[in-house]
C-alpha positions in Angstrom: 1.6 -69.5 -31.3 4.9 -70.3 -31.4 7.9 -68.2 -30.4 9.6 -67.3 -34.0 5.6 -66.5 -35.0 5.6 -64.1 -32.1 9.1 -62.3 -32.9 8.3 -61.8 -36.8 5.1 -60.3 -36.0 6.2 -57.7 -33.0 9.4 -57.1 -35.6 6.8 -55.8 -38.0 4.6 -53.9 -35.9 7.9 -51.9 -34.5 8.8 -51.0 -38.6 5.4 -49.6 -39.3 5.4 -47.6 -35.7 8.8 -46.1 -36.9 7.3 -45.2 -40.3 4.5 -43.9 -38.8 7.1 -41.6 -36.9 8.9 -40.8 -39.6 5.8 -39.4 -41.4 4.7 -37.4 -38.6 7.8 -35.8 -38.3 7.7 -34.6 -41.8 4.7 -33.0 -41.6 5.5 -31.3 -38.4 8.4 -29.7 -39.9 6.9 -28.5 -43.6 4.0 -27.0 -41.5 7.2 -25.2 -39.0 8.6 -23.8 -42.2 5.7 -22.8 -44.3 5.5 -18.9 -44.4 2.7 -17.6 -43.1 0.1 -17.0 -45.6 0.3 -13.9 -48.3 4.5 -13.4 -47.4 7.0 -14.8 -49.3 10.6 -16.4 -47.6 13.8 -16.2 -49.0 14.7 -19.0 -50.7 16.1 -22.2 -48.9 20.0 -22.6 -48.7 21.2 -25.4 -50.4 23.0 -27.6 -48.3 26.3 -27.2 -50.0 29.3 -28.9 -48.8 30.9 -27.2 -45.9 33.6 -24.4 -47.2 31.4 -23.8 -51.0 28.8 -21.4 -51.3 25.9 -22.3 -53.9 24.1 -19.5 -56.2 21.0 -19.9 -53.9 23.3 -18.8 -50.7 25.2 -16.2 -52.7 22.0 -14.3 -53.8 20.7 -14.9 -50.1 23.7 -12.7 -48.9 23.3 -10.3 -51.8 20.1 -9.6 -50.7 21.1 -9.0 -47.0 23.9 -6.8 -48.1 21.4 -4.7 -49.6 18.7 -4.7 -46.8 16.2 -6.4 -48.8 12.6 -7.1 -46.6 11.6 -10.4 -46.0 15.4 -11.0 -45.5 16.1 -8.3 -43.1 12.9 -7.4 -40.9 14.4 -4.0 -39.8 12.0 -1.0 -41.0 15.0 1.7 -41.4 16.6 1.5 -44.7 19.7 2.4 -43.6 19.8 0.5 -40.3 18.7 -2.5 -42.5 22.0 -2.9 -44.1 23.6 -5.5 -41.9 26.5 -6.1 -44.3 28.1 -3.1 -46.3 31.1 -4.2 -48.5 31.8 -1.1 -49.8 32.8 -0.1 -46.5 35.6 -2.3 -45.9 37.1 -1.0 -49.8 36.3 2.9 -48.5 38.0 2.6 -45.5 41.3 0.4 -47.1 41.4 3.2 -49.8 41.5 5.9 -47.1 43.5 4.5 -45.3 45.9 3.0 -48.0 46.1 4.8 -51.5 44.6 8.3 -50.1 46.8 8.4 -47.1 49.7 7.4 -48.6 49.7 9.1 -51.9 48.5 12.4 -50.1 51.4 12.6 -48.3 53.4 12.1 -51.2 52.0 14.9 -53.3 52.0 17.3 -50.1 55.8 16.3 -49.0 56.5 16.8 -52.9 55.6 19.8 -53.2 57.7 21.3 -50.6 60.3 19.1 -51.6 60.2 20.7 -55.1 59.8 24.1 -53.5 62.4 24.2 -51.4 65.0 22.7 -54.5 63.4 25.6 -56.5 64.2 28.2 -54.0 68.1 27.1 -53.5 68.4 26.9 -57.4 66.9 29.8 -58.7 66.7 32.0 -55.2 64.5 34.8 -54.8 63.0 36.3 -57.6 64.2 39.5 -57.6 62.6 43.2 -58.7 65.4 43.2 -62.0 65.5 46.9 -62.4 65.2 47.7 -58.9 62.6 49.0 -56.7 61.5 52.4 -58.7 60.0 53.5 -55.2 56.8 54.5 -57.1 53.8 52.5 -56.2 50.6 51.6 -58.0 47.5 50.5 -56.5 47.0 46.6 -57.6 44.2 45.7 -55.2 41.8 47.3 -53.0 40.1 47.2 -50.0 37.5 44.8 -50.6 39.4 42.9 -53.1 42.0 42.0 -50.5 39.2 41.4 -47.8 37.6 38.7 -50.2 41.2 36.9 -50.6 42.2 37.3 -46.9 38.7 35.8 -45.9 39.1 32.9 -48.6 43.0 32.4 -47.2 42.4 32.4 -44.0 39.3 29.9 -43.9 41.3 27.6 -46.4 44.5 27.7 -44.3 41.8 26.3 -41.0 40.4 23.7 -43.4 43.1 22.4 -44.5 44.5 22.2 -40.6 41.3 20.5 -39.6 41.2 18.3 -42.4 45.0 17.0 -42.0 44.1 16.4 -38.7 41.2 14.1 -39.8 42.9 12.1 -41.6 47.0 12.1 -40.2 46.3 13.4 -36.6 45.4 9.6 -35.1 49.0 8.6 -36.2 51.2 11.9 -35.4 49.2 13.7 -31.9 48.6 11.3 -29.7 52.4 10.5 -28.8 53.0 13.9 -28.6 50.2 15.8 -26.6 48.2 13.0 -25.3 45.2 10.4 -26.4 42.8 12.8 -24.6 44.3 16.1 -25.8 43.9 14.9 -29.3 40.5 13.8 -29.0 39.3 17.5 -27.7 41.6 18.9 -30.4 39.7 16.8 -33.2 36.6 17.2 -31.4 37.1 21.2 -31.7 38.5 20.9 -35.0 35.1 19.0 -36.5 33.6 22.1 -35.3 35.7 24.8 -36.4 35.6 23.0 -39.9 31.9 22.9 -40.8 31.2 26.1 -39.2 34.1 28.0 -40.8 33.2 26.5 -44.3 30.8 28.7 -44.6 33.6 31.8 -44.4 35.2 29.9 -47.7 32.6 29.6 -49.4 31.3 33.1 -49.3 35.0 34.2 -50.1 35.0 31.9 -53.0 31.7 33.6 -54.5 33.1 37.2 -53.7 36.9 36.1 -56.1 34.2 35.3 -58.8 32.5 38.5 -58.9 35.8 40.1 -58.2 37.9 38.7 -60.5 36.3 36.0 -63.0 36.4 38.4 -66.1 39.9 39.2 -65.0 40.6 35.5 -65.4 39.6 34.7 -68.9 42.2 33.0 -70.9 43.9 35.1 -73.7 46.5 35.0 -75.9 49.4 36.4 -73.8 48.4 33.2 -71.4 50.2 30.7 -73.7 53.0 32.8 -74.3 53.4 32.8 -70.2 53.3 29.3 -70.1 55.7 28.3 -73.3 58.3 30.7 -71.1 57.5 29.5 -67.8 56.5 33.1 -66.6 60.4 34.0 -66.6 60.3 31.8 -63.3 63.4 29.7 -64.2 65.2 32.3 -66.5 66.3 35.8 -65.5 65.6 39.3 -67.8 62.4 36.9 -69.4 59.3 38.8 -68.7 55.9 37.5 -70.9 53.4 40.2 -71.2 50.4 39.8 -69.4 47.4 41.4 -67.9 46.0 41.7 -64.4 46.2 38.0 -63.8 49.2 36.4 -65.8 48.6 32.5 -66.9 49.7 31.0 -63.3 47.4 33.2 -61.4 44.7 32.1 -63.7 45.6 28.5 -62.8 45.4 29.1 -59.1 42.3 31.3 -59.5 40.5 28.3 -61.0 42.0 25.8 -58.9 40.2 27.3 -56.1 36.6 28.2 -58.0 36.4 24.2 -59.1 37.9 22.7 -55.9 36.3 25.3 -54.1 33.1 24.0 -55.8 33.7 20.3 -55.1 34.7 20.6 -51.2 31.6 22.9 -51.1 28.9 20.2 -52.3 30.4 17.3 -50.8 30.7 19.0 -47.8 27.3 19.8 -47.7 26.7 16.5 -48.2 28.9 15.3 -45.6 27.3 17.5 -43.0 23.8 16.5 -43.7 24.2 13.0 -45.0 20.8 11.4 -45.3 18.7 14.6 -45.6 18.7 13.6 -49.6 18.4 10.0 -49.9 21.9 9.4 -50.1 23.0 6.0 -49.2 25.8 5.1 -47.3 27.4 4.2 -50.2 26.8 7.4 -51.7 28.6 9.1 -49.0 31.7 7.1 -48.6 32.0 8.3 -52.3 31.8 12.0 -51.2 34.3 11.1 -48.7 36.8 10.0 -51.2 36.6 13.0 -53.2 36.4 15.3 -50.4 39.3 14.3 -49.4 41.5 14.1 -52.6 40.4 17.4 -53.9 41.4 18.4 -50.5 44.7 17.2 -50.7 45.7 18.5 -53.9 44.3 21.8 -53.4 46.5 22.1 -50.6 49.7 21.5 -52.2 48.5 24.0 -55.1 47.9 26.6 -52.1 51.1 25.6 -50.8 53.2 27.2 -54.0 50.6 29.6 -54.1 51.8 30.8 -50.8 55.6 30.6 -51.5 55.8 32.9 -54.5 53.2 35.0 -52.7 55.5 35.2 -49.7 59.7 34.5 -49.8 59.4 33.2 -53.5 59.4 36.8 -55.5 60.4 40.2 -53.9 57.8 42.8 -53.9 54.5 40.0 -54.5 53.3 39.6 -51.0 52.8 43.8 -51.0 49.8 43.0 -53.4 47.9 41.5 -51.1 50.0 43.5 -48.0 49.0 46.9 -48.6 47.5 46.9 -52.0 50.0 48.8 -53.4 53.0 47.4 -55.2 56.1 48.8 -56.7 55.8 50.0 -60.0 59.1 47.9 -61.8 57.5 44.9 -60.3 54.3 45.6 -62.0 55.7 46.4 -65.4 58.0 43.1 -65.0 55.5 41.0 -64.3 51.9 42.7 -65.6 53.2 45.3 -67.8 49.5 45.1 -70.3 48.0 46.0 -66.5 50.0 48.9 -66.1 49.8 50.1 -69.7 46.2 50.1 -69.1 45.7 51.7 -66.1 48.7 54.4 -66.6 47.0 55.1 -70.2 49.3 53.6 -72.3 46.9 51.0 -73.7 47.4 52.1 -77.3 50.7 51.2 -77.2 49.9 47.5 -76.9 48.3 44.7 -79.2 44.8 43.5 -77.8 43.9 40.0 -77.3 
């Protein structure tokens, strides 16, 4: 046989042996990445150029966002979710808009309370003090605001501290100090919740009926109260139209911060997802905030804002020319003199 006979034919036995391998290959590799019988598999990624993602790849991550089985093998649900977007645009928000915007509504607030003050001064009792007293709360009555007070004025500590205290303590008292304080603080906050809340439920039975709007309300508001003019004085009741504001302020925010709370402190006790709870975050914390600065002006006309208020809540008794300036239906009513007024 002659030489070129002898090459042609070993070049064609060498191209079938490399087809042969070829084939063999093949098979080896469909039967690797068959599923095993009765279970699907996710669907194969494309192949799409380097830097693209296809449809194919974008459900695939969808689906692994969202802990799907037969994409993610882990049993737990929760534990299952190996990607959570949501967190990244909970945490920005917290950190960004809520942060930031908090500390403008709590900052303004003082702001406008202290411009208030040097304007308009203390209110004072116009007719001075008559040196008679009438009772305005009781015993129990002051008990359920001092309880609510108190327990809001820890919450709102705590909760400040959650959210500002990384940024403001740690220079100041110490990385480890201000992880026992927030430590403590966690603590003190769900435990002394519980002191709100039941505070909260006494003020309703206390005082809800006291804190129906009535007509003498809209007559408080379209003069301010008298707050910005002198010798104005709106009628009004028990509770005039502000008081009714704050009253309800606390009930609903009350009632918000109460069941997200809960939530909060038992997260996955009722199939909440984690998504569920970043959302009770958020609003936790910005019903928070603005019930805060609403406390805040609370506090200030309670306190330096108007002569003769804080003895309301002091001793229960308050002077009787503060009471006829600033509730003078209430005082009607409880001296008798009800006839002499229009009833709403």
């Amino acid at each position: 046989m002659r030489w070129a006979e002898m090459r042609w034919i070993a070049s064609v036995a060498m191209a079938l042996a490399m087809l042969a391998g070829v084939a063999l290959i093949d098979a080896a590799s469909a039967q690797t990445a068959a599923p095993p019988a009765g279970q699907g598999a996710p669907p194969a990624l494309s192949g799409a150029p380097l830097g693209r993602t296809s449809a194919t790849e974008a459900e695939v991550m969808r689906q692994i966002r969202q802990g799907v089985q037969g994409y993610v093998s882990i049993p737990d649900k929760k534990a299952g979710v190996l990607i959570q977007s949501e967190g990244e645009n909970w945490r920005n928000f917290r950190n960004g808009p809520e942060s930031t915007y908090g500390t403008w509504v709590l900052l303004g607030m003082v702001i406008v309370l202290a411009a208030f003050f040097a304007i308009r001064g203390r209110i004072r009792i116009e007719a001075g003090p008559a040196h008679r007293t009438i009772q305005r709360f009781n015993a129990v009555e002051r008990f359920a605001h001092w309880l609510t007070a108190t327990c809001f004025i820890v919450l709102a500590l705590t909760g400040l501290n959650m959210l500002y205290g990384r940024y403001i303590l740690p220079p100041v008292i110490g990385r480890e100090a201000f992880a026992a304080l927030a430590l403590y603080g966690k603590y003190a906050h769900n435990y002394i919740a519980i002191g709100f809340v039941v505070g909260v439920l006494l003020m309703i039975v206390l005082w809800v009926h006291h804190n129906i709007p009535n007509k003498y309300d809209m007559q408080w508001l379209a003069k301010a109260g008298g707050l910005f003019t002198r010798g104005v004085h709106p009628p009004s009741r028990k509770f005039n139209a502000g008081q009714k504001l704050i009253f309800w302020s606390v009930v609903l925010g009350g009632a918000v911060l109460t069941v997200t709370g809960f939530y909060l402190m038992w997260p996955f006790e009722f199939g909440m997802t984690v998504h569920d709870m970043q959302f009770m975050l958020v609003a936790h914390g910005v019903v928070g905030l603005v019930l805060i600065a609403i406390i805040v002006a609370h506090i200030y006309i309670g306190s330096i804002g108007m002569e003769g208020a804080f003895d309301a809540m002091g001793t229960g008794q308050v002077d009787e020319n503060w009471a006829r300036e600033h509730h003078n239906l209430w005082v009607a009513e409880v001296k008798g003199e009800a006839a002499q007024h229009g009833h709403d």
